[in-house]
VEXLUMLUM-796326 format. One record per residue: x, y, z of N, C-alpha, C, O in turn. Coordinates in steps of 0.2 Angstrom, whole numbers, plus 2048, in hexadecimal, padded with zeros to 3 digits. Layout:
! residues N
XYZXYZXYZXYZ/...
//
This chain:
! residues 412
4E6A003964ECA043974F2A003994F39FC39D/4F6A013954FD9FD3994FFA0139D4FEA0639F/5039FA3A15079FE3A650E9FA3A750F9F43A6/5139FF3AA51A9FD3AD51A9F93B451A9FC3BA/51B9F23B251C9F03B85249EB3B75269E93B2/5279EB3BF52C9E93BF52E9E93C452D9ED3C8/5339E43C55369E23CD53B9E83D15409EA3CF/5389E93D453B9F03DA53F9EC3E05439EF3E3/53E9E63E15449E23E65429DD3E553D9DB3E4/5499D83E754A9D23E754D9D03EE5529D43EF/54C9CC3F254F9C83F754D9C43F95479C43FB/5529BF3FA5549BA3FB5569B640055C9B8400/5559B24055579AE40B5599A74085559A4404/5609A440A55F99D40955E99B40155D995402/55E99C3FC55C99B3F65649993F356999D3F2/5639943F15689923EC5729933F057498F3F4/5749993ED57B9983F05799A03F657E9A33F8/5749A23F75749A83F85729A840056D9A4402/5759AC4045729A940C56E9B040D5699B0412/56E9B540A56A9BC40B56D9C14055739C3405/5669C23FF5689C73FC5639CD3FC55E9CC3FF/5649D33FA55F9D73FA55F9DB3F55649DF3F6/55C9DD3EF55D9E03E95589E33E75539DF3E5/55A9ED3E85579ED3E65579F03DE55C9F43DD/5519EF3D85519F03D25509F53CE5529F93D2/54E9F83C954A9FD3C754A9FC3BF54E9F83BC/5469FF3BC5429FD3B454A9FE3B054FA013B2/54B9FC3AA54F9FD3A55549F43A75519EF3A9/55B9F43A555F9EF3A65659F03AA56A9F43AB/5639E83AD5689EA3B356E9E23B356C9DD3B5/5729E33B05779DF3AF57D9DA3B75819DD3BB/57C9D53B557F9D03BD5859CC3B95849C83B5/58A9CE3BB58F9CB3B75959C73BE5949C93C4/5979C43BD59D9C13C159E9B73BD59A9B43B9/5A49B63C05A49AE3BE59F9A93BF59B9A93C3/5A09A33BB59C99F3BB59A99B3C359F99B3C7/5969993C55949993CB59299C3D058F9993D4/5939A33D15949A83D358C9A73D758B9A83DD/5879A53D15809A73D457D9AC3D15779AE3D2/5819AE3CC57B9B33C55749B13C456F9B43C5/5759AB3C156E9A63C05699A43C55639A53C5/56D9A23CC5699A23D05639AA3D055D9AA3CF/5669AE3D15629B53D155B9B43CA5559B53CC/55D9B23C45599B33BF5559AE3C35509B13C7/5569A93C45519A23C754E9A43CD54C9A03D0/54F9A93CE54A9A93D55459AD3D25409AC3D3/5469B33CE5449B83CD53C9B13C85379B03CB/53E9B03C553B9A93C15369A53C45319A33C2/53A9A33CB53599F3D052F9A63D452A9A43D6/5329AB3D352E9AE3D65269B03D15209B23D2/5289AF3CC5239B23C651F9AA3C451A9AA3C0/5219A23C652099D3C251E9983C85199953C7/5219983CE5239953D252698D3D25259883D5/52A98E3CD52D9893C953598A3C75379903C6/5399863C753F9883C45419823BE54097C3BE/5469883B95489863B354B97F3B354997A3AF/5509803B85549793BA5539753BA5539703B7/5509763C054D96F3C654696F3C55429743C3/5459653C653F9643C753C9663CF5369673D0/5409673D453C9663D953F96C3DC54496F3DB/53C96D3E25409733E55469743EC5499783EF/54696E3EB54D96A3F05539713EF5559753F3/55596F3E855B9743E755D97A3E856297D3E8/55797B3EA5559853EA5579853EF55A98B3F0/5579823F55599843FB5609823FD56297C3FC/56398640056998640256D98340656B98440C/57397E40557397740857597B41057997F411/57197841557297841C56B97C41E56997C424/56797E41A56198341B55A97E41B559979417/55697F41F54F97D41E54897F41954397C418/54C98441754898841554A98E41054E991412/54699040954A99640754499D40653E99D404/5489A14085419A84045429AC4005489AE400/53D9AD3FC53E9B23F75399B73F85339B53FA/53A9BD3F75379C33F853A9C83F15409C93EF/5329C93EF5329CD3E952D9D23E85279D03E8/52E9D83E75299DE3E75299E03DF52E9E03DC/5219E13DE5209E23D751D9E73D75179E73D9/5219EE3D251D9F13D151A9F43CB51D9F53C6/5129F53CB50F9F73C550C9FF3C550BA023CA/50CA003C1509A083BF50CA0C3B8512A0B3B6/505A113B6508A163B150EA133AE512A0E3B1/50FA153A8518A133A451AA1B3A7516A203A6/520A193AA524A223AC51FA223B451DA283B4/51FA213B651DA213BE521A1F3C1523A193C1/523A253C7527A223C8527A1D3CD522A1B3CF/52DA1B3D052FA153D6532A143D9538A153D6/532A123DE538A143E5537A173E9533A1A3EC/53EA173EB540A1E3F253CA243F153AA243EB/53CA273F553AA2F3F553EA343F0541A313EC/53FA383F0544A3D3E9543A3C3E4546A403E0/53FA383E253EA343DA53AA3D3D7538A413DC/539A3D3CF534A433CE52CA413D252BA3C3D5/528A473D0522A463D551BA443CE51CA463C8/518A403CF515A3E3CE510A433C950CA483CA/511A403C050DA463BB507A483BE505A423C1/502A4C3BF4FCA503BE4F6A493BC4F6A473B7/4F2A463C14EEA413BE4F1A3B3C04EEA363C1/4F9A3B3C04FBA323BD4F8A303C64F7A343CA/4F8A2A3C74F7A263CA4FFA233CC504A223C9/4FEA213D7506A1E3D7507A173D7503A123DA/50BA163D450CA0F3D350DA093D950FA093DE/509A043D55059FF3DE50D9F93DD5109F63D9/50B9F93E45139F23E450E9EF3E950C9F13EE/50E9E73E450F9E03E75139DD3EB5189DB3E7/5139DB3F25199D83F35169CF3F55139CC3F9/51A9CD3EE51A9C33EF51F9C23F35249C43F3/51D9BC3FA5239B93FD5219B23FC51C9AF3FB/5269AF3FC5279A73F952B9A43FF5309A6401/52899F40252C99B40853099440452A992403/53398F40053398C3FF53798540453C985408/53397F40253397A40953397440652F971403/53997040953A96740753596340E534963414/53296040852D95C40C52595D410521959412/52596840F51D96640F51F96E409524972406/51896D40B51497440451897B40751997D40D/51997E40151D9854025159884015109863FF/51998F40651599340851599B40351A99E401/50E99F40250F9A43FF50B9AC4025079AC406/50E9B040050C9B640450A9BD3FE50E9C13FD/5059BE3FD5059C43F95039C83FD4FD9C7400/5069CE3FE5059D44045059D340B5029D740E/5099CE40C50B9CA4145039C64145019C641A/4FF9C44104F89C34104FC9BA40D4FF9B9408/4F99B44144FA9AE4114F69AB40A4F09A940A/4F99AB4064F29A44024F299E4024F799A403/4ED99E4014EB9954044ED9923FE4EE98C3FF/4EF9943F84F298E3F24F69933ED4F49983EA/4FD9923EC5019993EA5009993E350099F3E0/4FF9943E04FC9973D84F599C3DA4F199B3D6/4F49A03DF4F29A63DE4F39AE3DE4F09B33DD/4F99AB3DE4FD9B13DC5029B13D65069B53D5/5009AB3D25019AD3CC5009B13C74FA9B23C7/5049B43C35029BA3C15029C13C34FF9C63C1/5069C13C95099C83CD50D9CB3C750C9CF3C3/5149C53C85199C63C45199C53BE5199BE3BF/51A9C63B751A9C13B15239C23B05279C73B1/5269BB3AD52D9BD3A952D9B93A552A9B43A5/5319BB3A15349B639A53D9B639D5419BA39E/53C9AE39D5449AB3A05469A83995439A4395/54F9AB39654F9A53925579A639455A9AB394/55999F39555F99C39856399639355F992391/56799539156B99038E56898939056B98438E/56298739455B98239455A98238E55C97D38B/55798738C55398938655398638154E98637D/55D98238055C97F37A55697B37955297C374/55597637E55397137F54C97137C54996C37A/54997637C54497737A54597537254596F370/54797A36F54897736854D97236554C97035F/55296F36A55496836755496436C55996036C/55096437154E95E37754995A37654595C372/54595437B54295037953995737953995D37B/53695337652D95837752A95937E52495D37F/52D95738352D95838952D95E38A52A96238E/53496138553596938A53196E38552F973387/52F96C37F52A97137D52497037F52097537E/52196B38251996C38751C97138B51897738C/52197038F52297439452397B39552397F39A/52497D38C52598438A52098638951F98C38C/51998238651198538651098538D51098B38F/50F98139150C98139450E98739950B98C39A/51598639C51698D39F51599439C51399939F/51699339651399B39350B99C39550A9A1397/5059953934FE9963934FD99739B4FA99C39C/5009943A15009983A550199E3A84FE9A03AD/5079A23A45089A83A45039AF3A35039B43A5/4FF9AA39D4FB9AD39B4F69AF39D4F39B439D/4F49A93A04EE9A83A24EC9A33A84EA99D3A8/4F09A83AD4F09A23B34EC99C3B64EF9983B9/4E699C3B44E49993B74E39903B44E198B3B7/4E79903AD4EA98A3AB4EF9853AF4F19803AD/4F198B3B54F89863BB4F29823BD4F397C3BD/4E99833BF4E797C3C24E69773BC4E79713BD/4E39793B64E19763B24E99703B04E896A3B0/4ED9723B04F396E3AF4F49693B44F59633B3/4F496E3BC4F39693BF4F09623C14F295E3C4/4EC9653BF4E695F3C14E695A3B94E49543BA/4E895D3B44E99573B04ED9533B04EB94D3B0/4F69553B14FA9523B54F794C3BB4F89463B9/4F594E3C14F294A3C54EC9443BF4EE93E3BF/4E89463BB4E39413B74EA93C3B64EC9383B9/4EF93E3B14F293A3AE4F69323B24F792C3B0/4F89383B94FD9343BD4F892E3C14FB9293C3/4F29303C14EC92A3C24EC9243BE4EE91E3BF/4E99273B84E99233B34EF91E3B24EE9183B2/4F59203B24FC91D3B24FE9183B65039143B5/4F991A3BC4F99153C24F690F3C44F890B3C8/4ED9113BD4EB90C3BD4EE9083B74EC9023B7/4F190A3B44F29053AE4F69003AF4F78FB3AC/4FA9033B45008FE3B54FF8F83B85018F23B7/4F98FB3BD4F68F63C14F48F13C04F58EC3C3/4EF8F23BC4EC8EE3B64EF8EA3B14ED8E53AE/4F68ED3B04FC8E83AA4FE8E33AF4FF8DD3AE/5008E73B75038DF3BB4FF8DD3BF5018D93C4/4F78DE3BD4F48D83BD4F28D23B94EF8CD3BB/4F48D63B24F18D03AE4F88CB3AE4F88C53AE/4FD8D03AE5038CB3AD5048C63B35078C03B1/5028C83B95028C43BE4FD8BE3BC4FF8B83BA/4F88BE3BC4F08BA3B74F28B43B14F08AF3AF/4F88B83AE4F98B13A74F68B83A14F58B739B/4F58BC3A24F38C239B4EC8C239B4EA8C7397/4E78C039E4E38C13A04DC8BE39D4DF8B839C/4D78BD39C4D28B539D4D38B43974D38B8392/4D38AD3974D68A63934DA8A938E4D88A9388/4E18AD3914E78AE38C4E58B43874EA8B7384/4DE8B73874DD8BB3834E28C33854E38C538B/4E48C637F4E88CD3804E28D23834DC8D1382/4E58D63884E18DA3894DC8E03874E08E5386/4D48E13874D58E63844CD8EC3894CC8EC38F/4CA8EE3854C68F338A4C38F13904C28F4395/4C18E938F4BD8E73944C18E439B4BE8E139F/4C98E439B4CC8E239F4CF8E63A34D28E53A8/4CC8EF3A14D08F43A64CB8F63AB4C58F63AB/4CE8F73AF4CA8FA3B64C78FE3B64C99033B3/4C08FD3BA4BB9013BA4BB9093BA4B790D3B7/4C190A3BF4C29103C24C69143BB4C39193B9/4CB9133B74CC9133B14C89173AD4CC91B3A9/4C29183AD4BC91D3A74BB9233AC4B99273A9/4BC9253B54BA9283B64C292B3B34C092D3AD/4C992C3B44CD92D3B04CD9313AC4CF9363AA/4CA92B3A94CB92D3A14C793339E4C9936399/4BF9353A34BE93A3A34C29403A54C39443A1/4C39413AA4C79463AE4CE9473A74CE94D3A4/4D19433A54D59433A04D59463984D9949395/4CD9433964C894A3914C794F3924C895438E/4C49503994C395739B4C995D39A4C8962398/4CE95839E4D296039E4D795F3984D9964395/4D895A3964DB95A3904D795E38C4DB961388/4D395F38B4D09643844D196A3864D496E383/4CF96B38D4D29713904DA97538C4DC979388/4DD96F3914E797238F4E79733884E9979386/4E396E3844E596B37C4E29723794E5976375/4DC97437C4DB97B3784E098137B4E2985377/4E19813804E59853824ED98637E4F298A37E/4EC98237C4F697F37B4F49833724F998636F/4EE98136F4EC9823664EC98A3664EF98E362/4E898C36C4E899436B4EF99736A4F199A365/4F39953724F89983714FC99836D4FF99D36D/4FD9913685049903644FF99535C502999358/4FA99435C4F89983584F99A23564F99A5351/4F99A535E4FB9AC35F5029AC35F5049B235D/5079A536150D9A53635109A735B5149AC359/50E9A23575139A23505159A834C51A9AA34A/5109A934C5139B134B5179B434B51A9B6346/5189B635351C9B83575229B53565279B9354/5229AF35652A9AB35752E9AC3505349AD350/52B9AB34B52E9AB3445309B43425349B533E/52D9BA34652F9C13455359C034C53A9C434B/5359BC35253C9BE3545419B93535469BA355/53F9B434E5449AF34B5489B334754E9B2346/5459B83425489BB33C54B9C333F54E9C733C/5499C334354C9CA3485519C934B5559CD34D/5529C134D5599C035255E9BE34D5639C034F/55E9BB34955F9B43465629B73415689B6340/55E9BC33B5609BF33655F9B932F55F9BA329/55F9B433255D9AE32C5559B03295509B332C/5559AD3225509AE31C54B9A931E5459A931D/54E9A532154899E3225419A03275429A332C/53C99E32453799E32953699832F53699232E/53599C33453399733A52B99633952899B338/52798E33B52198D33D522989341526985342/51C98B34551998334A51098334950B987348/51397934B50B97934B50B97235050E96D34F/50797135550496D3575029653564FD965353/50496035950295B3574FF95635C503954360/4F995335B4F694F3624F99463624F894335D/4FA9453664FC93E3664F593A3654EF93B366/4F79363624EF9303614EB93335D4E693035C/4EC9393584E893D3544E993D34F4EF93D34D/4E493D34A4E793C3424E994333E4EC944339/4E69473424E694E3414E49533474DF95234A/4E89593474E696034C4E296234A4E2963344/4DF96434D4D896A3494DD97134A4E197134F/4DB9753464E097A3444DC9803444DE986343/4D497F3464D09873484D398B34E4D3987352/4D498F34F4D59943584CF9973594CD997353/4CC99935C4CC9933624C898D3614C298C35E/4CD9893664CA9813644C29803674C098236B/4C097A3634BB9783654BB97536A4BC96F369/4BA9753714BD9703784B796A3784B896637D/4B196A3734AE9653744AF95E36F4AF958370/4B29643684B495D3634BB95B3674BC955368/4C296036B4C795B36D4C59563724C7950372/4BF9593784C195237A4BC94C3784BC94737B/4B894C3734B594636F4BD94536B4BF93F36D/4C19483684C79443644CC94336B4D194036A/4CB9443704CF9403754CC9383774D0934377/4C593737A4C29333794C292F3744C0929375/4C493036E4C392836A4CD9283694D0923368/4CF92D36A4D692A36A4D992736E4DE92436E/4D29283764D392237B4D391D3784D7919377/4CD91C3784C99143754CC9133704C990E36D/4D291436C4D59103674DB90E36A4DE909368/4DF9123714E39133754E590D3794EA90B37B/4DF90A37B4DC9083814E19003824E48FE387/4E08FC37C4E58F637C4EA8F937C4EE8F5380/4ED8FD37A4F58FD37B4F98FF3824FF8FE384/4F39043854F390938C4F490138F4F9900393/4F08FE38F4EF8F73944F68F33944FA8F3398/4F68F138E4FC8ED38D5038F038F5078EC391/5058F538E50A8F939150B8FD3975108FF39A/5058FF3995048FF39F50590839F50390C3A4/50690B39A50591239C5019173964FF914391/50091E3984FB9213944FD92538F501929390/4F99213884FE9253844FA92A3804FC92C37A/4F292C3814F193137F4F09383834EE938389/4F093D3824EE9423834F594B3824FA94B380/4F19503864F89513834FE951387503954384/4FF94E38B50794F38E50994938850C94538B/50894838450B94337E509949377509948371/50994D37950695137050F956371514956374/50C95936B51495A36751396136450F964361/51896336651996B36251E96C35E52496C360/51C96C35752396A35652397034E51E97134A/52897334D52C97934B531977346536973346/52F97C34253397933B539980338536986339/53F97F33553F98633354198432A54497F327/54098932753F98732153C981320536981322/53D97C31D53C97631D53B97032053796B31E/54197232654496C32A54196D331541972335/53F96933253E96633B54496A33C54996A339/54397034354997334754C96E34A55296D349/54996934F54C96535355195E34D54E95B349/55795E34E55B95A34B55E95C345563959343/55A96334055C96433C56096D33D56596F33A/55D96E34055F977343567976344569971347/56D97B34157397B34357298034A56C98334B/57898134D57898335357798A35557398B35A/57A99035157699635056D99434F569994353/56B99134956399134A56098D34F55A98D34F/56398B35256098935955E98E35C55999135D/56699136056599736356199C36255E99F366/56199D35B55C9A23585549A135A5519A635C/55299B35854A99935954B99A36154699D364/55199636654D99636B54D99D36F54A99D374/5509A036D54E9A936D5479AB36D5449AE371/5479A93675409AB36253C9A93675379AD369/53B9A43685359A136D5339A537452E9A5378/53A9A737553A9AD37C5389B337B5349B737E/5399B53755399BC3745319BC37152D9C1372/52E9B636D5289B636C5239B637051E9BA370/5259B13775229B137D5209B937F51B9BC380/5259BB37F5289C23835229C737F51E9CB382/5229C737651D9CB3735169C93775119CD379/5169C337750E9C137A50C9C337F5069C537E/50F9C338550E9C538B50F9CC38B50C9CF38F/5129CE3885119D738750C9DA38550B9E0386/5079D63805049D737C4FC9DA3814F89DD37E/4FD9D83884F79DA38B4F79DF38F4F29E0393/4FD9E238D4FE9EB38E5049EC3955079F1397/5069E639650A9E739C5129E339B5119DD39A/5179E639A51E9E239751F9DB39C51E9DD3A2/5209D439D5239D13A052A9D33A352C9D83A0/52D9D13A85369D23A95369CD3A45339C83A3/53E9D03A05419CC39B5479CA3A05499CE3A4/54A9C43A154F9C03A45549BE39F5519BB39A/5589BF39D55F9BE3995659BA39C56A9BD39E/5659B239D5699AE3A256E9AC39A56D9A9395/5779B139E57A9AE39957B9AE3945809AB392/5779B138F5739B038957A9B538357B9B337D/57D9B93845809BB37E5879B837E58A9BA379/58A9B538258F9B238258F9AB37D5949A737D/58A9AA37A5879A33745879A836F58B9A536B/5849AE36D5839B13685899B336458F9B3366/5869B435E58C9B735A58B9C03595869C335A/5919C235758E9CA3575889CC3565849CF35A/5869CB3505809CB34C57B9CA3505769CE351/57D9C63535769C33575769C635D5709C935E/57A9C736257B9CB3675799D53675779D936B/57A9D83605779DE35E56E9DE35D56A9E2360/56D9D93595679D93565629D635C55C9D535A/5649D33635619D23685619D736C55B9D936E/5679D936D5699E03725639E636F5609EA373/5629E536955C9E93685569E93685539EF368/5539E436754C9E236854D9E236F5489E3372/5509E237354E9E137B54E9E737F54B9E7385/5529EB37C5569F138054F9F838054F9FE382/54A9F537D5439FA38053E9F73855399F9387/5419F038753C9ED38C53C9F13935409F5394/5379F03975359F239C53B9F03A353D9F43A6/53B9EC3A25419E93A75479E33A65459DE3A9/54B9E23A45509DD3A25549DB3A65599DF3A7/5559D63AA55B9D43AE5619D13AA55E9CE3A5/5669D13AB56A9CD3A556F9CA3A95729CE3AD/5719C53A95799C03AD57F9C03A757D9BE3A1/5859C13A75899BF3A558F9BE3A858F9C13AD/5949BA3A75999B83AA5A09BD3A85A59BD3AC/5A09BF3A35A49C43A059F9CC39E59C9CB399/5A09D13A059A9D739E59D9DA39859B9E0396/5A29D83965A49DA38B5A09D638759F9D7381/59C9D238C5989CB3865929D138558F9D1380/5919D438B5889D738A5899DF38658C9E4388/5859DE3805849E537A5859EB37F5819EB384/5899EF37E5899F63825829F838057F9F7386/57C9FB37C5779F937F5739F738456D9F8383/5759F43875729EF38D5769EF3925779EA395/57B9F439357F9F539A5799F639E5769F03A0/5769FB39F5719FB3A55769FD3AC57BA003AE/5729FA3AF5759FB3B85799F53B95779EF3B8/57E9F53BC5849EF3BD5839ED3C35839F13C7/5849E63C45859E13CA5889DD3CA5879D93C6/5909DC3CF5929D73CD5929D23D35939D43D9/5919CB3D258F9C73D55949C13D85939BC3D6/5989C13DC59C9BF3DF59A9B93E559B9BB3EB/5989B13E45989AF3EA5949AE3ED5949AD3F3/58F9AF3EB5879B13EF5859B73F057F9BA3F1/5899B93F058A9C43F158A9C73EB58C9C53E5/5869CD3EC5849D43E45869D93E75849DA3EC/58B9DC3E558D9E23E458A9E83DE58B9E73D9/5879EE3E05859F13DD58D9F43DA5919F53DE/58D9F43D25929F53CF5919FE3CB595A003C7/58AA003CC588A043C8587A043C2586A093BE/
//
């Protein structure tokens, strides 16, 4: 059974330019307008950190808190039940015949420079806060976004990746713990370049090759097949469910003829296998021998160049590679399409994500700002920022806030 879930309040201590906000929300669109600075975006990006525990922007969490502050918090109540159930205060209509009342989660987020931030679902501590992933789900898409489709392959791993967590939480350890194999490995290899360099290149002048890396090296390198087949099938599923999706909201936003695809590509590999679902026994046998052909060049330069934080997603429309051939409308378009496809996918499992809208129609052209305003304007919940409120489709007026300085004012 699906159900309507969506943020019933937001507050904030310390977070970004804001020293205390409190807002509260309710299902349909609720529009945040005021000038550049202002702190619009900050709101989306908390909303974001509270569903991800990550932010758009920043790599680290330093930012998020408020220069003079120790510390920042984020407080957010979610709630789920019945679609048309209601929520809130008291006076609201009374609950149909049978429905059930809708349950609210409340996530608290402490965030902290220099030791581990703290997390709270139901004033209840957890011991590791990717446990409470999956309270919240959202689709953020912000003027970043280009970057996805005309930036380096960096920001599209981080497009799978944060969606396959979305998905399917419990890929936050798998990830992480890959990450950790890599940053090992990288450490030992280095060490092993400055010591052959140190050595003369290593016994009697010879280049170096498998039997000069360190021992510790193969436990690595397991750890590194392991979860690498892991991610690697994980990442084949999802672009495989994904494509679909992205090519019907490419030609729904976009109104261009051209067809969008993506497909997947592994570093060190001569081909992807292209079944869903993947085989995770033949990936990591094809990650192992891409080690073992890898292996002299990992040595000699000292860093790791197979696995996937080196593999490629890469997206074509008509013809042409998007990145470097796409004009600026089909950028914009695809990098929509990637949001809104996300947005189908995670809806698809009976529950709407919050859609986040940073920004986003003051880039558009009319065309494109209508034919968005209309795929979105049935979602379950929409936040939207603009800096001027004529840029956003009177469709999508919703409920008005204007954001002034670290301050919201309920605008109606």
């Amino acid at each position: 059974m699906s159900l309507s879930v969506h943020l019933t309040r937001l507050a904030l201590t310390d977070f970004r330019n804001y020293a205390a906000v409190d807002l509260r929300l309710a299902p349909g669109v609720s529009t945040f307008t005021g000038g550049n600075g202002q702190g619009k975006t900050n709101l989306l990006e908390a909303v974001a950190y509270v569903a991800t525990f990550g932010s758009h922007r920043v790599a680290t969490d330093a930012p998020l808190i408020r220069r003079g502050a120790q510390r920042a918090i984020l407080r957010a109540a979610v709630s789920s039940g019945p679609p048309g159930a209601p929520a809130g205060p008291a006076g609201e209509p009374p609950l149909p015949s049978g429905a059930q009342p809708p349950r609210e989660v409340l996530v608290e987020i402490e965030v902290n420079v220099g030791r581990a931030n703290r997390v709270r679902l139901n004033r209840v501590p957890l011991p590791r806060p990717r446990e409470a992933l999956g309270t919240l789900r959202c689709v953020l898409f912000a003027p970043e976004d280009l970057a996805v489709v005309k930036g380096d392959p960096e920001h599209r791993r981080r497009y799978l990746d944060d969606l396959l967590v979305a998905t399917r939480p419990r890929f936050a350890g798998i990830r992480a713990d890959y990450e950790r194999a890599v940053r090992q490995r990288t450490a030992l290899l280095k060490s092993a370049r400055a010591q052959r360099a140190s050595s003369g290149g290593g016994p009697r002048g010879q280049s170096p090759g498998a039997s000069s890396a360190p021992s510790a090296l193969e436990v690595w390198d397991e750890h590194l097949v392991t979860l690498g087949a892991e991610l690697t099938a994980g990442r084949l599923g999802l672009v495989a469910a994904l494509s679909p999706l992205v090519g019907k909201a490419y030609a729904a936003v976009g109104g261009e003829g051209d067809q969008v695809a993506m497909s997947y590509r592994q570093a060190g590999q001569p081909e992807t296998p292209a079944a869903v679902p993947a085989d995770r026994q033949a990936l990591a046998e094809g990650l192992r021998q891409a080690l073992a052909r890898a292996r002299r060049a990992e040595l000699e330069r000292g860093v790791c160049l197979v696995g996937p934080h080196r593999d490629q997603l890469e997206m074509t429309i008509g013809e042409m590679p998007a990145r470097g051939y796409a004009s600026h409308g089909e950028s914009w378009s695809l990098a929509l399409a990637l949001r809104l496809g996300a947005y189908d996918l995670l809806g698809s499992g009976g529950d709407d994500p919050v859609l986040l809208l940073d920004d986003v129609f003051a880039e558009l052209d009319d065309g494109r700002r209508k034919r968005l305003a209309d795929l979105v304007s049935g979602a379950e919940q929409v936040l939207v920022t603009a800096a001027v409120a004529a840029d956003v489709p009177g469709r999508l007026a919703g409920h008005r806030y204007q954001v002034s300085a670290g301050e919201v004012d309920d605008a109606g």
